[in-house]
VEXDREN-2710 file (C-alpha; in Angstrom, 1 decimal):
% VEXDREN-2710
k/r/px/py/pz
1/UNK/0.0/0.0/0.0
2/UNK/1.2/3.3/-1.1
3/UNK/3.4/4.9/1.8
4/UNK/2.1/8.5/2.0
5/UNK/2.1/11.2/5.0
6/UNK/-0.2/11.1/7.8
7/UNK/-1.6/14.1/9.0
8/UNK/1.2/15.0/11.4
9/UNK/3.5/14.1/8.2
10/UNK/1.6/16.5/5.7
11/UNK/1.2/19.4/8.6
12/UNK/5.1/19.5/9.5
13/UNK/5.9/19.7/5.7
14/UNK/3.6/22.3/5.2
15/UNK/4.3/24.3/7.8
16/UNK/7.6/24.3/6.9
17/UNK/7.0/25.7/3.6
18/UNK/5.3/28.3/4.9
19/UNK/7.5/29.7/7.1
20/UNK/10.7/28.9/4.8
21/UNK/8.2/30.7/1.9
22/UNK/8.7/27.5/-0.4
23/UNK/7.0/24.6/-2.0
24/UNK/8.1/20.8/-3.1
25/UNK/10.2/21.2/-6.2
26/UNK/11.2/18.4/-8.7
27/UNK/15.1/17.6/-9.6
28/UNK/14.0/18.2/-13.0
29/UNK/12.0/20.3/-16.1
30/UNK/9.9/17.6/-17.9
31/UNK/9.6/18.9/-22.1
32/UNK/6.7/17.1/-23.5
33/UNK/6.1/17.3/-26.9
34/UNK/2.9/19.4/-27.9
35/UNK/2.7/17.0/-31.3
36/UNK/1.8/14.2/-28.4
37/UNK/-1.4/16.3/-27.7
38/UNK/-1.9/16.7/-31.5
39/UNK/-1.1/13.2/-33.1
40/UNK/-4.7/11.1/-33.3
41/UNK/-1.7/7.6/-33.9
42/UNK/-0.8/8.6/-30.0
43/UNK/-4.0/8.7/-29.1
44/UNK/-4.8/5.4/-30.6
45/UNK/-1.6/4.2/-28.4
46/UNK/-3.4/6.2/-25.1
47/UNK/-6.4/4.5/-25.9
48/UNK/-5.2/1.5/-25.8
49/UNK/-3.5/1.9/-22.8
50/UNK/-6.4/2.9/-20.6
51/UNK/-7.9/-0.4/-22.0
52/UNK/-5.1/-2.3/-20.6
53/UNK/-4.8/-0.8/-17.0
54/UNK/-7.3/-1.4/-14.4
55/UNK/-8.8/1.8/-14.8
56/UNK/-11.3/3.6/-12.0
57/UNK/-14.9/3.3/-13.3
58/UNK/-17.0/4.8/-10.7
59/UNK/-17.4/4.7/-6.9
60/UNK/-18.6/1.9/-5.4
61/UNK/-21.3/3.9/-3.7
62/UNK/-22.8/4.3/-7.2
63/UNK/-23.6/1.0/-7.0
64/UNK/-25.4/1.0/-3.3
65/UNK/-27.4/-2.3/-3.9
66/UNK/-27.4/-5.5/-5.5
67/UNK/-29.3/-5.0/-9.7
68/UNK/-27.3/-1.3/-9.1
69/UNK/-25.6/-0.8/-12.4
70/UNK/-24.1/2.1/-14.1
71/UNK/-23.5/1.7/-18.3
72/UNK/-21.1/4.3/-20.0
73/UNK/-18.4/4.5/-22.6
74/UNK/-14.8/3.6/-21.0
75/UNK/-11.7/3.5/-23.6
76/UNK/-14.4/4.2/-27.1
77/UNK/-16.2/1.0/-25.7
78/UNK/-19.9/0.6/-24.2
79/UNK/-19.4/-1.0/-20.7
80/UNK/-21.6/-2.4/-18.6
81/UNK/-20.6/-2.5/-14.3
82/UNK/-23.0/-3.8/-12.2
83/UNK/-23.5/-5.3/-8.5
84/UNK/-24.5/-8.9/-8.6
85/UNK/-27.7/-10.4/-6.3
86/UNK/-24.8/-11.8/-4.3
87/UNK/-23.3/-8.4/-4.1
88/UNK/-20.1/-9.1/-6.2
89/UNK/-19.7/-6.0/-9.0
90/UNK/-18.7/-7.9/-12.3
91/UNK/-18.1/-5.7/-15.2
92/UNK/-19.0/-6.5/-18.8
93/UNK/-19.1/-5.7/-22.7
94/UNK/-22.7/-3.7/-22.9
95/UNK/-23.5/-5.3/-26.0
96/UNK/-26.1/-7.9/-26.6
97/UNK/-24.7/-11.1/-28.0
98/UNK/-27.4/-11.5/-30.4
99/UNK/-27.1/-8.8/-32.7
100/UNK/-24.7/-6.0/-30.4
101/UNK/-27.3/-3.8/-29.6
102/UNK/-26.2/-1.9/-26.1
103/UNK/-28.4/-3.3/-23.2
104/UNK/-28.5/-0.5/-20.6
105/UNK/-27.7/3.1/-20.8
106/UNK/-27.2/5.9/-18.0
107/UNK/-27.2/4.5/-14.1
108/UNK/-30.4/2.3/-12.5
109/UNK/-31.4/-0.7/-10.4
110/UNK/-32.4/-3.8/-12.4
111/UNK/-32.2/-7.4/-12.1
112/UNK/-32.2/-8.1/-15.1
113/UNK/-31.7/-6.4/-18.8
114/UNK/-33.7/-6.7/-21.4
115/UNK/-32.2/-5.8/-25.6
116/UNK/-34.4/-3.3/-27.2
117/UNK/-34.2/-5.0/-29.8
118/UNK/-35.2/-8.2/-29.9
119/UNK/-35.8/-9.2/-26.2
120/UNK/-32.9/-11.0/-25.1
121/UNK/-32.3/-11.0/-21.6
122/UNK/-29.2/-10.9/-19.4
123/UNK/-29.2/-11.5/-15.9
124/UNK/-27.1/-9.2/-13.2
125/UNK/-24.5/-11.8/-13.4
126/UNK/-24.5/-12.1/-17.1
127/UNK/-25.7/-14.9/-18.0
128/UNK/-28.2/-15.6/-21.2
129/UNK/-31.5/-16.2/-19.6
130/UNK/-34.3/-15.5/-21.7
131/UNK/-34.6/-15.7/-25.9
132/UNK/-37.7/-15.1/-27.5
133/UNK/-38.9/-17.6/-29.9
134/UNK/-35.7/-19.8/-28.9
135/UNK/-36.5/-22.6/-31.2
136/UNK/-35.9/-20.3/-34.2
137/UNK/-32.2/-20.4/-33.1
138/UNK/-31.1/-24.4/-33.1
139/UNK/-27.8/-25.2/-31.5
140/UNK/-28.2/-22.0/-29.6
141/UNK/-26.4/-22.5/-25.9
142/UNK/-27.1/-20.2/-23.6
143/UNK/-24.3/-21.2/-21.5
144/UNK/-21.8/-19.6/-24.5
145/UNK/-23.8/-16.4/-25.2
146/UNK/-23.5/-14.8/-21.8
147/UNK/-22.4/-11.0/-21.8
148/UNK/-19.1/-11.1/-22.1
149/UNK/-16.6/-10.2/-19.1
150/UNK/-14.0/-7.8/-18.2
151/UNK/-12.1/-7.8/-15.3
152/UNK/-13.7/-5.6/-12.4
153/UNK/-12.3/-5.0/-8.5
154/UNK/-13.5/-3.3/-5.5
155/UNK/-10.8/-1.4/-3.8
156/UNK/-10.6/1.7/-1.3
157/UNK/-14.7/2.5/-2.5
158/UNK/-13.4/2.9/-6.0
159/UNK/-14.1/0.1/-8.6
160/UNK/-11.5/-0.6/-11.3
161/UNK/-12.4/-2.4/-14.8
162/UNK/-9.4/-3.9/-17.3
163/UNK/-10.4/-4.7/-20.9
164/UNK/-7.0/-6.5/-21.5
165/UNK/-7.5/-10.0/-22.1
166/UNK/-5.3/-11.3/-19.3
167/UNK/-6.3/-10.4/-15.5
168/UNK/-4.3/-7.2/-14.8
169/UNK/-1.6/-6.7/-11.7
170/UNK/-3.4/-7.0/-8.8
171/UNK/-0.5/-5.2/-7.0
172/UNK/-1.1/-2.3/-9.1
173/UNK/-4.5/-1.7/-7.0
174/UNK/-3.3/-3.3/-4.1
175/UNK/-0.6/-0.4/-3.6
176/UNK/-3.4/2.3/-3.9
177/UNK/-4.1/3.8/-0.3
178/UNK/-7.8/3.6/0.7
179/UNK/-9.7/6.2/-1.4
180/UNK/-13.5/6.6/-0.6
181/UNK/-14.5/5.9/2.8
182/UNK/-17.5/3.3/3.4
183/UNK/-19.5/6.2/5.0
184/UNK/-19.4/8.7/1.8
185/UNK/-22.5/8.8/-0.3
186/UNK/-22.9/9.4/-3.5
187/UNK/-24.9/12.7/-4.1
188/UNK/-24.6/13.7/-7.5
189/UNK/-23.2/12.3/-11.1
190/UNK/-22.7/14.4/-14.3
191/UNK/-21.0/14.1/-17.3
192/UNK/-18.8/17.1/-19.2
193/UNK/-17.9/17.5/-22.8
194/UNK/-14.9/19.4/-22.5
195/UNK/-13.7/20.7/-26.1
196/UNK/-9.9/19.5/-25.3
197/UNK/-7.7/16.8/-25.7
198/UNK/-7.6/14.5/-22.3
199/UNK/-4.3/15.6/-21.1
200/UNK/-4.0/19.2/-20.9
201/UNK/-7.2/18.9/-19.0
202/UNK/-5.8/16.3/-16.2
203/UNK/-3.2/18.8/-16.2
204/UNK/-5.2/21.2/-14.6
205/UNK/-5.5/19.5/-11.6
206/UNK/-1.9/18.6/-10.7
207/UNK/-0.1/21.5/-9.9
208/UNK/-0.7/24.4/-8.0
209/UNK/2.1/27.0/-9.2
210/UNK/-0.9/28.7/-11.5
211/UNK/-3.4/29.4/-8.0
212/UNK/-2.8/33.1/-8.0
213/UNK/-3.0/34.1/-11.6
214/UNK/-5.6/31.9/-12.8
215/UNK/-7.8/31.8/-9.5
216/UNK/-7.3/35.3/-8.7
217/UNK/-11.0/35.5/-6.7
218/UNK/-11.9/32.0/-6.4
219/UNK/-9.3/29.7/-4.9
220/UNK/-6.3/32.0/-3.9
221/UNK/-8.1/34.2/-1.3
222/UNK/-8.1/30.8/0.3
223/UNK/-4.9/29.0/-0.5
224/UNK/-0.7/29.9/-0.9
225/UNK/0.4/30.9/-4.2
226/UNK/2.6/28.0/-5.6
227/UNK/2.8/25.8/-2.1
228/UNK/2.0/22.4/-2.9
229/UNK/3.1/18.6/-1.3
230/UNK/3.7/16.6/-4.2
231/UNK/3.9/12.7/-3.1
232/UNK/4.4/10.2/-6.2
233/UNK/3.3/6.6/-6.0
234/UNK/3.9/4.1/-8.8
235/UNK/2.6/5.9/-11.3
236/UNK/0.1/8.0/-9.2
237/UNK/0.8/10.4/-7.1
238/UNK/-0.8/12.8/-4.2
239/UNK/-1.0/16.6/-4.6
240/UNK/-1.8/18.7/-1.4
241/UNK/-3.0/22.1/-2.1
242/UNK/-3.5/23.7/2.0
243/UNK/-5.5/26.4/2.7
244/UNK/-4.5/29.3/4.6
245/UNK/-6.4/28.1/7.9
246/UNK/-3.8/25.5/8.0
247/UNK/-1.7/28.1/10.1
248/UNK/-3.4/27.2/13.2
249/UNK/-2.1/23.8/13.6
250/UNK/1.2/25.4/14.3
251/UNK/-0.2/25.7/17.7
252/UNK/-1.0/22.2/18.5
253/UNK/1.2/19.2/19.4
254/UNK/2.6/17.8/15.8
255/UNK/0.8/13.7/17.4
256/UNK/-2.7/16.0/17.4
257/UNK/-2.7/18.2/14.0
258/UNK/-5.7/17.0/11.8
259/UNK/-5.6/18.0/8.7
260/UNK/-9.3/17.9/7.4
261/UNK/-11.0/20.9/6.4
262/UNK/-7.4/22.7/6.2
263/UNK/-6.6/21.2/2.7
264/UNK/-7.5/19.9/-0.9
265/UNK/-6.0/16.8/-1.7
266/UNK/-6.0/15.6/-5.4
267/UNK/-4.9/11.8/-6.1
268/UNK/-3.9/11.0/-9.8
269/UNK/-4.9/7.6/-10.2
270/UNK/-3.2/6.5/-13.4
271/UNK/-3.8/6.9/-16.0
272/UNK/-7.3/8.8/-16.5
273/UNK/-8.8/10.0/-13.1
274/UNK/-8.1/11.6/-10.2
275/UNK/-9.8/11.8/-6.9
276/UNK/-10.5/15.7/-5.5
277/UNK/-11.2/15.2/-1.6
278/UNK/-12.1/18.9/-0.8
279/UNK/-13.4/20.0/2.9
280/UNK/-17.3/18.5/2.6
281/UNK/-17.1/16.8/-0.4
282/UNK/-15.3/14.4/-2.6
283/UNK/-15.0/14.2/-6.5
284/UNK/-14.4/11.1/-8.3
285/UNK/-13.3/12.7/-12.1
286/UNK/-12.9/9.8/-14.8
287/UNK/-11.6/11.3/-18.5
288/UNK/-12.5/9.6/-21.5
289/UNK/-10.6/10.8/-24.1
290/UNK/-13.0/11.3/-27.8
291/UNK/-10.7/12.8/-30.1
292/UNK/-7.4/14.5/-29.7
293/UNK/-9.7/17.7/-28.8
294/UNK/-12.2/16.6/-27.2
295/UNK/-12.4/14.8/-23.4
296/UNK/-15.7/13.4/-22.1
297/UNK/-15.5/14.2/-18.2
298/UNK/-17.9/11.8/-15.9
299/UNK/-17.7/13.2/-12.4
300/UNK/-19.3/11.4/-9.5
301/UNK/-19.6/13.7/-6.0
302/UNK/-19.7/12.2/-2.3
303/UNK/-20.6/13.7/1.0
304/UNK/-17.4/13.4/3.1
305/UNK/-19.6/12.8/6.1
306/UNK/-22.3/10.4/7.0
307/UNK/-25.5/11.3/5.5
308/UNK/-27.3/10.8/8.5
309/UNK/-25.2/13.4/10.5
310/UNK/-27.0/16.8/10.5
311/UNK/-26.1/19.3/7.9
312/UNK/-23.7/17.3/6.1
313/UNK/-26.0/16.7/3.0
314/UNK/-26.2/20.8/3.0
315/UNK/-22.4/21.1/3.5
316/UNK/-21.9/19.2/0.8
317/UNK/-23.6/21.0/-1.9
318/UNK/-22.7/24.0/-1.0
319/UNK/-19.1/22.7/-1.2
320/UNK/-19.9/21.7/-4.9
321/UNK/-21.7/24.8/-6.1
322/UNK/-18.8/26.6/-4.8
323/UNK/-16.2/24.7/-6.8
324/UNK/-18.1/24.0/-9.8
325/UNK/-19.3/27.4/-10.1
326/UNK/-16.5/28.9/-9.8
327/UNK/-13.0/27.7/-9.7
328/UNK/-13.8/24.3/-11.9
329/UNK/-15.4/26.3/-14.5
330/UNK/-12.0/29.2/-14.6
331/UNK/-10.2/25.1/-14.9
332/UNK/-12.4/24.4/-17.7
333/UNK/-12.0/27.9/-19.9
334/UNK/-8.5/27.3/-19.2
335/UNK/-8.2/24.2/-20.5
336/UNK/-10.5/25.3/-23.8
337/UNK/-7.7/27.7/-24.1
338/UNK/-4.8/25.7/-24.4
339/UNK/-6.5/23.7/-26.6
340/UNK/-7.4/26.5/-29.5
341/UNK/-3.5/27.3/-29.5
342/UNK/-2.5/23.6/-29.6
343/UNK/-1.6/23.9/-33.2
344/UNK/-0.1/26.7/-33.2
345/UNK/3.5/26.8/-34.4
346/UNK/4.6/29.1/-31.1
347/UNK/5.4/25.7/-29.4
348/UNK/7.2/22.3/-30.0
349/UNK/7.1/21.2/-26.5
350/UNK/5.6/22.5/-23.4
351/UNK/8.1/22.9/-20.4
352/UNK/6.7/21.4/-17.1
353/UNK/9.2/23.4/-14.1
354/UNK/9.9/22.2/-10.9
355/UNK/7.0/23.5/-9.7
356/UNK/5.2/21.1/-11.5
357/UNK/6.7/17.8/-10.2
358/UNK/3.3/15.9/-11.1
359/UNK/3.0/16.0/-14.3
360/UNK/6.4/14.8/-15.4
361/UNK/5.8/12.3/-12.9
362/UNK/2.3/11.7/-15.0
363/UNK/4.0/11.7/-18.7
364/UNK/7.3/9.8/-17.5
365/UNK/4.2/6.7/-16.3
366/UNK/2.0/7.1/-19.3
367/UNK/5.3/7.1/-21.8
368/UNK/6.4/3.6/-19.6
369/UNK/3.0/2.5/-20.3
370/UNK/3.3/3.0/-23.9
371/UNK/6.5/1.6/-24.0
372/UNK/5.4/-1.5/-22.4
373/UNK/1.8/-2.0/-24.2
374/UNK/4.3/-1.7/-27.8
375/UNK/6.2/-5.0/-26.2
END
């Protein structure tokens, strides 16, 4: 399990920073090609990729009960991830095996799904049960034209699907720290056409060094300008982002500083989402890259505190109106940006300082993971 700092850890380092007026700095400037955000034979690569990996689908609290299911594209491919009667979530191919019509759209509860089309039905575990007019179809077996499976795992309140063929490293998720706790609901789901290529929005996320200057009014009147924790693991890694009322823990014994409500943090989890855990609420952001311009964003957003403690429903929302209303949306226009100058000639790579520590740590994983899915 990934080794990261506990609260004391995170307080004492920040702290530090504060009063030494710096931030955690990389050994190195990463210079990533801008035809890598441009080439549509690198995205094929990336693509392929984020097939291969065990990839975060959604929280497992979108799938509260057994029938829950939710059915959405992951990697250009319809998927179907569901919780079984005995409570197991399996994940599968959303496609009938009769004639590939997709089964189920959007999140529900069922216990079983029925093709549009022609009526054949799938139970929550996948298997063939029903076929209208069966006899039409001799030396049909049932037993052979279940939905087809992928590979699916519960870990931390965050289910992962593979499409690879072969079951993926199950070290790879085992090193991941616990992510969603088993109190957080969720409380609302959305998806997000962003008009940008996968990448440079991700981006957005890792680093804090543009706070002042692109979150003049939103963010920065609570946070540091460029002060950031930046705390790799495999080929994730942790961003802390503190917020000014982190100060008072300089008073306390370091064995009682509590870090909650003083700090954003934002886990990459390789290679296409990252979890925001803000001060009420927690955002589970999955990216599935379209095109080379265009990013389809699913974001699923939990309460951080039991929903039966008063006020933490209302906490919560407010918490998300603030951040999507405001900062996430100064993200978004941002990211737009970058993307109408990607072709420009002004640039042939993109220079990544110290400052920004995640995302070479983010390019040097994905370019390992191209390297290894070419052989």
């Amino acid at each position: 399990m990934a080794q990261l700092l506990d609260d004391a850890g995170v307080a004492a380092r920040i702290l530090g920073h504060i009063e030494a007026g710096t931030t955690d700095e990389s050994d190195e400037v990463w210079r990533e090609p801008v035809a890598n955000y441009r080439s549509a034979a690198r995205l094929a690569r990336e693509i392929e990729v984020l097939r291969r990996f065990p990839v975060p689908f959604c929280p497992s609290a979108a799938l509260p009960e057994p029938g829950s299911y939710v059915a959405r594209q992951a990697a250009g491919r319809p998927l179907l991830v569901v919780r079984g009667l005995d409570g197991v979530v399996r994940a599968f191919h959303n496609v009938c095996r009769h004639r590939g019509m997709e089964l189920a759209t959007g999140a529900g509860c069922a216990k079983a799904f029925v093709c549009r089309y022609h009526g054949w039905t799938y139970g929550a575990d996948g298997t063939l049960r029903h076929v209208p007019h069966e006899h039409g179809f001799p030396g049909l077996e049932r037993a052979t034209r279940g939905l087809v499976p992928l590979h699916a795992r519960e870990h931390g309140g965050v289910v992962f699907v593979s499409q690879a063929d072969e079951p993926p490293d199950a070290a790879r998720i085992d090193a991941l720290p616990e992510l969603v706790g088993e109190e957080q609901r969720l409380f609302a789901s959305r998806e997000l056409l962003v008009p940008a290529n996968w990448k440079i929005f991700l981006e957005g996320f890792l680093e804090g060094y543009h706070i002042k200057s692109a979150h003049p009014e939103t963010f920065f009147p609570f946070g540091f300008d460029n002060l950031n924790l930046v705390e790799p693991f495999g080929p994730n890694s942790r961003v802390t982002f503190p917020f000014q009322r982190i100060r008072a823990l300089a008073a306390q014994p370091p064995e009682q500083r509590r870090v909650a409500g003083a700090l954003t943090y934002v886990t990459s989890l390789f290679p296409n989402a990252v979890l925001v855990v803000l001060s009420h609420h927690s955002i589970l952001v999955v990216l599935e890259p379209l095109s080379v311009s265009e990013t389809r964003a699913h974001t699923y957003a939990l309460s951080n505190r039991p929903a039966a403690e008063p006020g933490s429903a209302e906490a919560a929302a407010r918490d998300a109106e603030f951040v999507n209303g405001t900062g996430g949306a100064e993200d978004y226009a941002i990211a737009c940006a970058i993307q109408r100058g990607i072709d420009s000639p002004a640039n042939d790579v993109f220079s990544f300082g110290r400052f920004e520590g995640a995302l070479a740590h983010f390019h040097r994983a994905l370019d390992a993971a191209l390297a290894e899915a070419a052989g």
